[in-house]
C-alpha positions as CSV (number, residue, x, y, z in Angstrom):
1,X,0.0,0.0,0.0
2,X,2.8,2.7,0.5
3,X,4.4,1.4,-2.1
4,X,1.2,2.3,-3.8
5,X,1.1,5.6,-2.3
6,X,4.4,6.7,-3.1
7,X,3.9,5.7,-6.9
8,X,1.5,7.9,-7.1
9,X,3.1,10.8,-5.3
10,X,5.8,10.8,-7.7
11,X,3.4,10.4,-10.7
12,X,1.4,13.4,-9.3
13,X,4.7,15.4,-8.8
14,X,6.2,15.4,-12.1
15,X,2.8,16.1,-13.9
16,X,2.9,18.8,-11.4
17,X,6.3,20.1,-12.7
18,X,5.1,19.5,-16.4
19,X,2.6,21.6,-15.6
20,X,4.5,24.4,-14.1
21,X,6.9,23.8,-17.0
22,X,3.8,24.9,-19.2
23,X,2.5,28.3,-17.3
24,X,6.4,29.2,-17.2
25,X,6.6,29.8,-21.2
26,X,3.9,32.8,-20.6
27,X,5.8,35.9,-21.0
28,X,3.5,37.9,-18.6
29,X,3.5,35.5,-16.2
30,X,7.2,34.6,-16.5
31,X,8.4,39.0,-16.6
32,X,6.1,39.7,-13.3
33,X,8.1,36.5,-11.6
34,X,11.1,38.6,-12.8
35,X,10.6,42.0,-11.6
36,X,9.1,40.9,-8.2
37,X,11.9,39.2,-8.1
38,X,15.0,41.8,-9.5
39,X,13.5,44.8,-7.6
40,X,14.1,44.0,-3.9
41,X,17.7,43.1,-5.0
42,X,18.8,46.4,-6.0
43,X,19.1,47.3,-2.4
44,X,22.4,45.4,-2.5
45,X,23.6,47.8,-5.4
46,X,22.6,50.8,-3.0
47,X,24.7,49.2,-0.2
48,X,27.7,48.2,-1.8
49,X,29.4,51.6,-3.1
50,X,27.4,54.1,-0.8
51,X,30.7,53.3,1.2
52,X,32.4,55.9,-0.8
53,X,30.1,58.7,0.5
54,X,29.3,57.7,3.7
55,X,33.1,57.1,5.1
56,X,34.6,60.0,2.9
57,X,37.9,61.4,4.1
58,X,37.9,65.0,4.4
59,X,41.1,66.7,4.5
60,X,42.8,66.4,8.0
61,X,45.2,67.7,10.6
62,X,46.0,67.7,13.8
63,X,43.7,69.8,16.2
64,X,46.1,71.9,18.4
65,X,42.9,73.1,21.2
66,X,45.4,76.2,23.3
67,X,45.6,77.5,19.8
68,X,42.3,77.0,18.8
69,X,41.1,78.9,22.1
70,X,43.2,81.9,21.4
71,X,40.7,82.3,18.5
72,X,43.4,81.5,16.0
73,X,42.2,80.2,12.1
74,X,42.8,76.2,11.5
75,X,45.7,78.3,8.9
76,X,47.8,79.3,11.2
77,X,47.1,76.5,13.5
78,X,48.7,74.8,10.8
79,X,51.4,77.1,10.0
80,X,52.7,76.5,13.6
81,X,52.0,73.0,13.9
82,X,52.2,70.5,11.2
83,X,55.3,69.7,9.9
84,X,56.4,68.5,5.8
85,X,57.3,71.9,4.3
86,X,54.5,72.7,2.0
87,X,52.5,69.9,1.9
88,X,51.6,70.1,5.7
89,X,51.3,66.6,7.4
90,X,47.8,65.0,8.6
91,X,48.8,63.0,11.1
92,X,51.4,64.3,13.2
93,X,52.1,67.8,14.4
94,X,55.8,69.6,16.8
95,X,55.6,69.3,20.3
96,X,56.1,73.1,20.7
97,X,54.9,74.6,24.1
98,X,51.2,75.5,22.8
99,X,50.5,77.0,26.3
100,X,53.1,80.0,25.4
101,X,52.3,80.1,21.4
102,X,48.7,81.4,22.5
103,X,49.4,84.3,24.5
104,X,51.4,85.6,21.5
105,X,50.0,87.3,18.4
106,X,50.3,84.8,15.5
107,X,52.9,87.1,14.1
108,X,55.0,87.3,17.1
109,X,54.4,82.8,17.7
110,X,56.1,82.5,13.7
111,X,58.8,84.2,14.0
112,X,59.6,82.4,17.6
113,X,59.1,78.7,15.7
114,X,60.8,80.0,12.3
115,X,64.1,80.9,14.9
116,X,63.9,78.1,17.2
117,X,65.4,74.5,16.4
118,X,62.2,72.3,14.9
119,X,61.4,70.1,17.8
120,X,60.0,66.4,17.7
121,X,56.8,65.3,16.1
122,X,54.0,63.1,17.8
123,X,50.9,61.4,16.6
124,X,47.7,63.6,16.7
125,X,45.8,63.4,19.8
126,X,42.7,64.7,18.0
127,X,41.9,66.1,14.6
128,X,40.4,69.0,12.8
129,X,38.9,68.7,9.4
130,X,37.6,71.0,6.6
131,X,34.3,72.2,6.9
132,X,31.3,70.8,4.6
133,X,31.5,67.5,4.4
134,X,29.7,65.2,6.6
135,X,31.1,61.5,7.3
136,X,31.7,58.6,9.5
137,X,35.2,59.2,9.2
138,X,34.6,62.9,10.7
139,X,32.7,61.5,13.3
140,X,34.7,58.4,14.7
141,X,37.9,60.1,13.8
142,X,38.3,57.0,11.5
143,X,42.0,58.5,10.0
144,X,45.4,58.2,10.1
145,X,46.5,55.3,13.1
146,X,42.7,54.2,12.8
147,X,42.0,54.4,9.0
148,X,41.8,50.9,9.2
149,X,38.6,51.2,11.3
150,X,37.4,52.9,8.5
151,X,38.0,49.8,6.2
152,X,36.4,47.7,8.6
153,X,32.9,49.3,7.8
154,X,33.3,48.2,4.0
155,X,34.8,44.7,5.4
156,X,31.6,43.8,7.8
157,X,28.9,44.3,5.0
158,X,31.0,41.7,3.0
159,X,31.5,39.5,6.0
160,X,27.8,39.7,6.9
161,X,27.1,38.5,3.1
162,X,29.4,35.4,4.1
163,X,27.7,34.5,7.0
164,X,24.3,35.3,5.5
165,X,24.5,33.3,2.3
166,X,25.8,30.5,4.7
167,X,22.8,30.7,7.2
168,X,20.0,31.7,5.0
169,X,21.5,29.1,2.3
170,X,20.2,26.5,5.1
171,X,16.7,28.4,6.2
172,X,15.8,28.4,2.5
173,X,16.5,25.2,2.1
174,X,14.9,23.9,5.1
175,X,11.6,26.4,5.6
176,X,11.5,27.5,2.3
177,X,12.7,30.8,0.0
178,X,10.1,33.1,1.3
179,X,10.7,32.8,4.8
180,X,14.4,33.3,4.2
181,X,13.2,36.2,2.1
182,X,10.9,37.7,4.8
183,X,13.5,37.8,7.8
184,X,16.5,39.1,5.2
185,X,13.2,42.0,5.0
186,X,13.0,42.3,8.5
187,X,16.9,42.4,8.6
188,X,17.4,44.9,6.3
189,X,14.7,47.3,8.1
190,X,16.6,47.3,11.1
191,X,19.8,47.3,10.0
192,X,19.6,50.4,7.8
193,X,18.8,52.8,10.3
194,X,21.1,51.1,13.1
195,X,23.5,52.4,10.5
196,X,22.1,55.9,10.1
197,X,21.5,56.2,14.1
198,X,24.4,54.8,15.3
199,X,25.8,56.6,18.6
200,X,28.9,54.7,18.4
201,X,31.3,52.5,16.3
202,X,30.3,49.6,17.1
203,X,26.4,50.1,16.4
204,X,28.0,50.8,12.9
205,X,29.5,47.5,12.6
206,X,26.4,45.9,13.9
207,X,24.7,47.5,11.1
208,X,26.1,46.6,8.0
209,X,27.0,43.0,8.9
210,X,23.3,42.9,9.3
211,X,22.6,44.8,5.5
212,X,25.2,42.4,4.6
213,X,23.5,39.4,5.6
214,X,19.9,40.6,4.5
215,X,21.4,41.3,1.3
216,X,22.2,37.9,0.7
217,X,19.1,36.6,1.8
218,X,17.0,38.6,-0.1
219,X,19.3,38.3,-2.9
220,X,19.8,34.7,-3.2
221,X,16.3,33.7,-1.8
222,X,14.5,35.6,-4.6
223,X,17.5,34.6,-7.1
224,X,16.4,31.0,-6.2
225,X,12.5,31.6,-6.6
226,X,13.0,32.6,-10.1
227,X,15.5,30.3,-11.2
228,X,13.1,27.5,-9.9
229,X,10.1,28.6,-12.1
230,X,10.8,30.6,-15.2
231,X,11.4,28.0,-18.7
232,X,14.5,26.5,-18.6
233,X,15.1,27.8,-21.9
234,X,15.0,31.6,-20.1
235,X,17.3,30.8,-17.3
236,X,20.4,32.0,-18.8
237,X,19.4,35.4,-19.9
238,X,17.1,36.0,-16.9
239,X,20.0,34.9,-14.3
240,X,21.7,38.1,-16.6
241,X,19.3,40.5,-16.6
242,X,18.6,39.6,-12.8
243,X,22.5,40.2,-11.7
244,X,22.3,44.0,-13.5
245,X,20.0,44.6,-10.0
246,X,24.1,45.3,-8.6
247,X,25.0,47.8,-11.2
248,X,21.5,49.6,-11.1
249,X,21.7,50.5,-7.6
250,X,25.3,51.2,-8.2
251,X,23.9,54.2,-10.4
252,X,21.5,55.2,-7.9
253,X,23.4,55.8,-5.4
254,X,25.7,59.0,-7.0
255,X,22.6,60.8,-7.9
256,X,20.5,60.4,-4.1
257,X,24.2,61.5,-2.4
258,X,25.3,64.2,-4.8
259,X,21.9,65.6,-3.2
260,X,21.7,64.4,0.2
261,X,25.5,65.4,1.8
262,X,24.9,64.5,5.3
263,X,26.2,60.6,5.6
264,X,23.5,59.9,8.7
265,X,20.5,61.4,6.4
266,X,21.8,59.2,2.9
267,X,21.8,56.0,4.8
268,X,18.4,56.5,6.2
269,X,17.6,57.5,2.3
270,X,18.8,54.4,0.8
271,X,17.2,52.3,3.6
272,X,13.7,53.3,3.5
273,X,13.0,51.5,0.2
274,X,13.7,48.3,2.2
275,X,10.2,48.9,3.2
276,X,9.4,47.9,0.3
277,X,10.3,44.5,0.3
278,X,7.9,43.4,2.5
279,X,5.2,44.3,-0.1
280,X,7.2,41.9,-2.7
281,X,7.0,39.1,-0.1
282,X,3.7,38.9,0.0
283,X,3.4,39.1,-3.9
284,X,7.0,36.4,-4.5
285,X,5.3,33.0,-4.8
286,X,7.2,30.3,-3.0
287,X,9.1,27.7,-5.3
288,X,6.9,25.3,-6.5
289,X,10.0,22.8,-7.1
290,X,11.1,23.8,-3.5
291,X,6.7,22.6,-2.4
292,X,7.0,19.5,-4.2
293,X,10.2,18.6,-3.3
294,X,9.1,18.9,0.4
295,X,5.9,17.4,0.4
296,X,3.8,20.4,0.3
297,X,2.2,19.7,-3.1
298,X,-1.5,21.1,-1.9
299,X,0.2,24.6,-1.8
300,X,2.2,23.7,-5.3
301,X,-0.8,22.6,-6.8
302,X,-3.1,26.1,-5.7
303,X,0.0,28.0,-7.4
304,X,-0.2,26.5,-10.9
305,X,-4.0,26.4,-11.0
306,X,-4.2,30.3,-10.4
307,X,-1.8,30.5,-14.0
308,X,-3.4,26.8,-15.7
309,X,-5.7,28.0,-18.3
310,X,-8.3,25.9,-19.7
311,X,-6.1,25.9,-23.4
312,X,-3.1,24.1,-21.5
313,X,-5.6,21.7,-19.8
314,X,-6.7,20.7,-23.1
315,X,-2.9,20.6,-24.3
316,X,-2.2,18.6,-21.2
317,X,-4.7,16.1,-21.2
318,X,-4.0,15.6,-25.2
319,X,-0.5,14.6,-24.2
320,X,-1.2,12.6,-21.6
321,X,-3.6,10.7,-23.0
322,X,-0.7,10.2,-26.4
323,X,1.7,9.5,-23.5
324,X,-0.4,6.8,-21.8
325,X,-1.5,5.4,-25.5
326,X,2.7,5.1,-26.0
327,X,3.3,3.7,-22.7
328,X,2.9,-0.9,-22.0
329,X,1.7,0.6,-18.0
330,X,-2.1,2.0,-17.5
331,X,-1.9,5.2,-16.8
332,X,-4.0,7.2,-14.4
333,X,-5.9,10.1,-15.2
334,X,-3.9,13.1,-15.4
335,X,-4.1,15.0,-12.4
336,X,-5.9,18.5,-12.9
337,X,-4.7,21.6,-10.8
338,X,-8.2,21.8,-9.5
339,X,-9.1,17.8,-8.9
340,X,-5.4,18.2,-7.3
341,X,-7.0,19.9,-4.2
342,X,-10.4,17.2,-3.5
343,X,-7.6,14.0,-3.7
344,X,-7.7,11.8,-0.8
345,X,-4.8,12.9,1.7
346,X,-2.5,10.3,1.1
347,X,-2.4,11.5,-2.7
348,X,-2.1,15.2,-2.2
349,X,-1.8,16.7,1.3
350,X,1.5,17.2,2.8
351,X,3.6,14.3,2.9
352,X,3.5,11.9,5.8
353,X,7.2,11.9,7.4
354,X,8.5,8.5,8.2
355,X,10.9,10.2,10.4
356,X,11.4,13.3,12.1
357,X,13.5,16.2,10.4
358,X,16.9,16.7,11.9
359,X,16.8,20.0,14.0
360,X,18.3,23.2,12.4
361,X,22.0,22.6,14.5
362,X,21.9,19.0,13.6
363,X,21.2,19.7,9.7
364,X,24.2,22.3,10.4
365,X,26.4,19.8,11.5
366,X,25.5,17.2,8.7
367,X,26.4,20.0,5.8
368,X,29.9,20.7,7.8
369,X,30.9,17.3,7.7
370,X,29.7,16.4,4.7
371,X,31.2,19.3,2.9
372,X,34.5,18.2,5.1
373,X,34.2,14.9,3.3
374,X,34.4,16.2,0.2
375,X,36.8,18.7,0.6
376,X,39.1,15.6,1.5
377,X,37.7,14.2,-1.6
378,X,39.2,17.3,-3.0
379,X,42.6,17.5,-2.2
380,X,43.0,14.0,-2.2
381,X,44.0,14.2,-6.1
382,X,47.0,16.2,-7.8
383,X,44.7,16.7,-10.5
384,X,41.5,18.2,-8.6
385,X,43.8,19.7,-5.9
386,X,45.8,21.7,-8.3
387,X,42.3,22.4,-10.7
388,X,40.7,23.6,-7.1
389,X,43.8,26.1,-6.4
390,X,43.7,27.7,-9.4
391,X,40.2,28.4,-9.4
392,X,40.5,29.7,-6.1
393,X,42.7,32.3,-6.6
394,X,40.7,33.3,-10.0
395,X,37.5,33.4,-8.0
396,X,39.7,35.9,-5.0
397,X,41.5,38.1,-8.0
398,X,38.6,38.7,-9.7
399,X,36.8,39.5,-6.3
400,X,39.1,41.6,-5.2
401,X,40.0,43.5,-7.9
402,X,36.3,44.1,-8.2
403,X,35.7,45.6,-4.6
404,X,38.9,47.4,-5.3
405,X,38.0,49.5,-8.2
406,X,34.8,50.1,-7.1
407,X,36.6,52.0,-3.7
408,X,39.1,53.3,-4.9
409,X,37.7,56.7,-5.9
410,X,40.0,58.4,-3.0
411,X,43.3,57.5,-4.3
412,X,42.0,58.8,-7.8
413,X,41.1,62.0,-6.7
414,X,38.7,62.5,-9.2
415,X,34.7,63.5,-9.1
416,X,33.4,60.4,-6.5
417,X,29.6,61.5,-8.0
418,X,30.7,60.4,-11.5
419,X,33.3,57.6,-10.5
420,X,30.4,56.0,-8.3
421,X,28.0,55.9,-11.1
422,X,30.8,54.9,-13.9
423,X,31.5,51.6,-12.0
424,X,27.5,50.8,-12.3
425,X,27.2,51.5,-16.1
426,X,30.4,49.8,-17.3
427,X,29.0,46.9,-14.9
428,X,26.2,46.5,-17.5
429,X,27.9,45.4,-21.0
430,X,30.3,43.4,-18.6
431,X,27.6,40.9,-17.9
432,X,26.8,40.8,-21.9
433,X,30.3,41.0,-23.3
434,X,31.4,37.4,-22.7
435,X,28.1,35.7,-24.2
436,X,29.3,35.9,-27.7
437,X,32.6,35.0,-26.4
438,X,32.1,32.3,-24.7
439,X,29.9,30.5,-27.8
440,X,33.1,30.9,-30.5
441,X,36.0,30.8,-28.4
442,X,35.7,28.3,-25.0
443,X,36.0,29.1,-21.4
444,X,40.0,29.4,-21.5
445,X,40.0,32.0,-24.3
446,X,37.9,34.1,-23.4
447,X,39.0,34.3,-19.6
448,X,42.6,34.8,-20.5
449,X,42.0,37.8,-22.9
450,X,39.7,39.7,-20.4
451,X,42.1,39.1,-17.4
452,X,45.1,39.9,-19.5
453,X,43.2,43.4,-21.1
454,X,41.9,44.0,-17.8
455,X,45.5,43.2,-16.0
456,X,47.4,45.8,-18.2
457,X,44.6,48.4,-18.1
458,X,45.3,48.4,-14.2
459,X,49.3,48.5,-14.3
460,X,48.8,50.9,-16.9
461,X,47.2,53.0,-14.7
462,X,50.8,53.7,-12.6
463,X,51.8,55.8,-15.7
464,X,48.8,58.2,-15.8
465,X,49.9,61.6,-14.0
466,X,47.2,62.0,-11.5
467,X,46.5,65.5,-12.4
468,X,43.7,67.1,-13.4
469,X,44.6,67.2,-17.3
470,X,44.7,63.6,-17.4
471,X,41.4,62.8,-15.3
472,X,39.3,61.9,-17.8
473,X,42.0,59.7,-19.0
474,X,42.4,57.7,-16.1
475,X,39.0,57.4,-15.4
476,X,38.7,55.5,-19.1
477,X,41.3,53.1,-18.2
478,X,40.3,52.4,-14.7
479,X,36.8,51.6,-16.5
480,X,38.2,49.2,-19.2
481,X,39.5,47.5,-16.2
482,X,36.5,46.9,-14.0
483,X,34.9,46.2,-17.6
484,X,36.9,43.0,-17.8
485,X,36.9,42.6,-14.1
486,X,33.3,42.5,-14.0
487,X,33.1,40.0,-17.5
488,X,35.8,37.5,-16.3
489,X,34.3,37.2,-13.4
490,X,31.2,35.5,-14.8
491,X,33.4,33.0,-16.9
492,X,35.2,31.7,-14.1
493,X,32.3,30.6,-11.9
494,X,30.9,28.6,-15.2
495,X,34.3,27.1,-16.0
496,X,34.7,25.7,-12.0
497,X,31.2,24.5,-12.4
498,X,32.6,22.5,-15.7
499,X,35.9,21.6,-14.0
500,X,35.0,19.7,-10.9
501,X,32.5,16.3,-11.1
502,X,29.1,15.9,-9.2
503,X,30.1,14.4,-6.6
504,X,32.5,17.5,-5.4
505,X,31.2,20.0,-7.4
506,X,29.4,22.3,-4.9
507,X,31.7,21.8,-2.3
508,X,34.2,23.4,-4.9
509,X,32.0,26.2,-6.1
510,X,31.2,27.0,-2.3
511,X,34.9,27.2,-1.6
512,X,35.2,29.3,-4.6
513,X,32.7,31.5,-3.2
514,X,34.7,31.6,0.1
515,X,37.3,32.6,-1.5
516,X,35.5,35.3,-3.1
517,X,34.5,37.0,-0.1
518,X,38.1,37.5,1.0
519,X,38.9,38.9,-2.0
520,X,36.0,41.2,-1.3
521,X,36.8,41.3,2.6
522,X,40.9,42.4,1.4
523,X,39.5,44.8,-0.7
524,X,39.2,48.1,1.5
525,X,42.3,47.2,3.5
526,X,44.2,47.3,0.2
527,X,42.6,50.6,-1.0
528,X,43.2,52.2,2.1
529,X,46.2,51.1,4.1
530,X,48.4,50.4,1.0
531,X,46.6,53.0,-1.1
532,X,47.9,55.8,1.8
533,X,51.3,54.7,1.5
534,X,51.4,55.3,-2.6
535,X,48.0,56.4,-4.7
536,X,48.8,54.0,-7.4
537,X,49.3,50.4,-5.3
538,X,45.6,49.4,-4.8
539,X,45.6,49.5,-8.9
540,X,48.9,48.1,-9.2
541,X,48.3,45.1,-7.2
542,X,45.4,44.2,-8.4
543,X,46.6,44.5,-12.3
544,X,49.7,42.3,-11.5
545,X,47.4,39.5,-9.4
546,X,44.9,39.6,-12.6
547,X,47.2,38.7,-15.1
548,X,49.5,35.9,-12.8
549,X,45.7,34.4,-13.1
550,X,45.0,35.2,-16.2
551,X,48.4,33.1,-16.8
552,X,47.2,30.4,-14.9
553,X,44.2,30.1,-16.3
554,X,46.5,28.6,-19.3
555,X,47.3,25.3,-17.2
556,X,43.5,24.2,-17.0
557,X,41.8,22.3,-19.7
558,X,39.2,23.2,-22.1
559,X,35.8,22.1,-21.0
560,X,33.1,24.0,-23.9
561,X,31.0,21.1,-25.2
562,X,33.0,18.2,-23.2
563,X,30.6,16.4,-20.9
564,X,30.1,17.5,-17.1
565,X,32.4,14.8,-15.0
566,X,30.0,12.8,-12.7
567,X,32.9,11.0,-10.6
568,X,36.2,11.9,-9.5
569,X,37.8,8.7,-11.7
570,X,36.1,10.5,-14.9
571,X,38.8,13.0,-13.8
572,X,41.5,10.7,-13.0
573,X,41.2,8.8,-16.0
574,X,40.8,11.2,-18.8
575,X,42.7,11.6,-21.5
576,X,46.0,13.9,-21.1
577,X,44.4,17.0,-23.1
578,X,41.9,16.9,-20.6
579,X,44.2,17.5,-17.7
580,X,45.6,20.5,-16.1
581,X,49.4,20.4,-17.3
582,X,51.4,23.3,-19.6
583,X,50.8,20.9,-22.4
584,X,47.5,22.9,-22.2
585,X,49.5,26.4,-23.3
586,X,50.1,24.7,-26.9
587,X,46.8,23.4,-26.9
């Protein structure tokens, strides 16, 4: 009898996805799926580069207060205090007897330190900045010793994306993509204002490892949701037009804070549209693959019905009917969306567990080890070890370098309005540019040219004067190279995806994607720190890291039209041009 049962569960399931196979050809059905989907998801845009206004870096000096009390200008302050000739220093200032200095006229207090032996310098005790510009870095003192506090702003909303596509990656899976969708809502509405209401540092950390992690719920959650019901044949260019959500809010963002200077008021700006996402929860379907899958075809079943017309009934019972005339086993009849919901319990109601679920620590602990197990799987093998490796720093350069360019406005010093919203638009061909590509000339070939064009654009950028003359200049080269940043980035997830078999294939994309977010979580500590030692390094290092892996990308095979490896002996034992080797240069 459960035998029975089961049977006809499984029949009733994949006429269910048939079905659902059918409503997703409808365009209007299949673009509203889209945009409830792609809308939400531009809030990560609007988070990832408001960075560069909200922690801008005024110009800086040591605050001197005996001479600020004698009513003197922050000029002469400076005159008297900071040392480096003309270019006055930001972070350190003499130890001169201040005390004295301000019961002279600034006049006489000159001509004492211009005839006087300079004495030692110290680190600022406190810091005065230039007027207008409103910031965190103004109000945390977030410069010079701790400008690296600054970086950890930028380096918690890409930390709380790690630990949020971990976590809600297992809440989806487990309760379903809405729910995971509805608390990255909730997440995001508190989070955003945390931000913009902070009363210290630390409420500011708080708050954008939360954006962080409601960014990837709402992100992946609602990627997940459309991937699972649009045609198949839509996937690819859908998954396309759904990632130019990043460089949309990218644009956004320049105009709102060209407008709205004050850093507290922006953030509260580009927060209140997460408001909005609860309205798209409650019109995002769940996944009807993710209802079936767990039993809950009733609920599956009331989705399709509300999109099943009474022409793709017809069409659906006339090939079923051909289907059952072709097939040696009687066939029931088919099941209809609407008979779906009067079926007798055992047939349609929520499946009957034969065991309890593990609890959510429990199914935490399963996925660690059993991702441990394959990562020994992994690195058991020269050939996968050495594939995984190279893929892993691919996935970090091209992370990295990303992040990078897209912060690195300061070290530019050109127009952060126009930068800001030139790293969204060239984002957009970038996701188009390897399509045609990829179809004529393989993974390898068109990953080494982009990292390569991309590579030198961003060395080249060491030779530009950084003067004003040559701004526009720079600008176009720094753009080629977060064009082909942006493009190669694409190819290199699909080619690990072909590289690695079955069995340890998501263990090696999710290690991938690890290593992605330390590209990411590197990237503001390299613009910064390194960047404030020499304006060119951030640029530098990440042209010379793109094309070492543009070089390795040489040693891995060729994997356009080969099949996808099931086991880890289809690696093992395939022919030499299939290997990883320098054979593969001449190849």
């Amino acid at each position: 009898m459960k035998m029975k049962e089961m049977g006809e569960k499984r029949g009733n399931e994949d006429e269910l996805l048939m079905k659902l196979e059918e409503i997703s050809h409808r365009g209007w059905f299949l673009w509203k799926i889209f945009l409830f989907c792609t809308i939400p998801s531009i809030l990560n845009g609007l988070n990832l580069t408001s960075y560069i206004y909200l922690a801008e870096v005024p110009q800086h000096w040591c605050s001197v207060p005996e001479l600020k009390s004698a009513n003197w200008t922050e000029e002469e302050i400076r005159n008297v205090s900071s040392p480096g000739g003309g270019e006055k220093s930001s972070c350190f200032f003499y130890q001169w007897d201040y005390s004295m200095l301000a019961s002279m006229t600034y006049e006489d207090a000159l001509s004492y330190v211009q005839s006087n032996k300079l004495p030692s310098v110290k680190p600022c005790s406190g810091y005065s900045y230039a007027e207008g510009i409103s910031s965190m870095v103004v109000d945390y003192d977030l410069v010079c010793d701790r400008i690296a506090l600054k970086s950890t702003i930028q380096m918690t909303l890409s930390l709380g994306k790690f630990a949020g596509a971990f976590f809600f990656g297992i809440i989806s899976d487990k309760y379903g993509r809405r729910l995971s969708f509805l608390v990255g809502s909730f997440l995001y509405i508190i989070s955003g204002p945390m931000v913009s209401f902070a009363v210290n540092y630390g409420m500011i950390i708080a708050g954008r490892i939360g954006l962080g992690a409601a960014g990837s719920a709402i992100y992946h959650s609602a990627y997940v949701i459309l991937i699972e019901i649009v045609d198949k044949n839509k996937r690819a260019s859908l998954s396309t037009l759904y990632n130019m959500s990043y460089p949309i809010g990218q644009m956004i963002v320049p105009l709102i804070a060209y407008f709205i200077r004050d850093w507290r008021e922006l953030q509260l700006v580009i927060s209140v549209p997460a408001l909005m996402t609860l309205f798209f929860y409650w019109l995002l379907p769940e996944s009807p693959r993710w209802l079936i899958s767990s039993g809950k075809r009733a609920e599956a079943a009331r989705f399709i019905n509300k999109f099943y017309t009474e022409e793709m009934k017809k069409k659906f019972e006339a090939k079923m009917k051909l289907k059952a005339e072709s097939s040696p086993v009687p066939a029931r009849k088919p099941l209809d969306c609407e008979e779906s919901l009067e079926l007798p319990l055992q047939n349609i109601t929520d499946s009957a567990k034969t065991e309890d679920p593990p609890s959510p620590l429990r199914g935490l602990w399963l996925k660690l080890t059993a991702a441990l197990k394959q990562f020994v799987e992994l690195v058991r093998h020269s050939e996968l070890r050495n594939r995984l490796f190279i893929t892993l720093f691919a996935w970090c350069v091209c992370s990295l370098s990303y992040y990078a360019l897209a912060l690195n406005v300061d070290n530019f010093h050109t127009n952060r309005y126009i930068y800001g919203f030139l790293t969204g638009l060239v984002e957009v061909p970038s996701y188009l540019l390897p399509l045609p590509l990829l179809k004529y000339l393989g993974r390898r070939y068109t990953s080494i040219p982009l990292f390569y064009v991309g590579g030198v654009a961003l060395v080249g950028i060491l030779m530009i004067p950084r003067t004003p003359e040559y701004n526009i200049f720079l600008l176009v080269v720094a753009s080629i190279g977060r064009l082909c940043t942006s493009a190669v980035f694409a190819v290199v997830i699909l080619h690990s995806t072909e590289l690695f078999p079955t069995l340890v294939r998501n263990t090696a994309i999710g290690l991938g994607s690890t290593a992605a977010h330390i590209g990411s979580m590197s990237a503001p500590f390299l613009v910064d720190l390194l960047g404030a030692y020499a304006w060119f390094i951030p640029s530098t290092v990440c042209g010379m890291a793109t094309l070492i892996a543009g070089t390795c990308i040489f040693l891995l095979p060729e994997t356009k039209n080969k099949p996808l490896p099931d086991t880890i002996q289809d690696i093992v034992n395939a022919p030499k041009e299939s290997k990883l080797g320098f054979h593969q240069i001449c190849s």
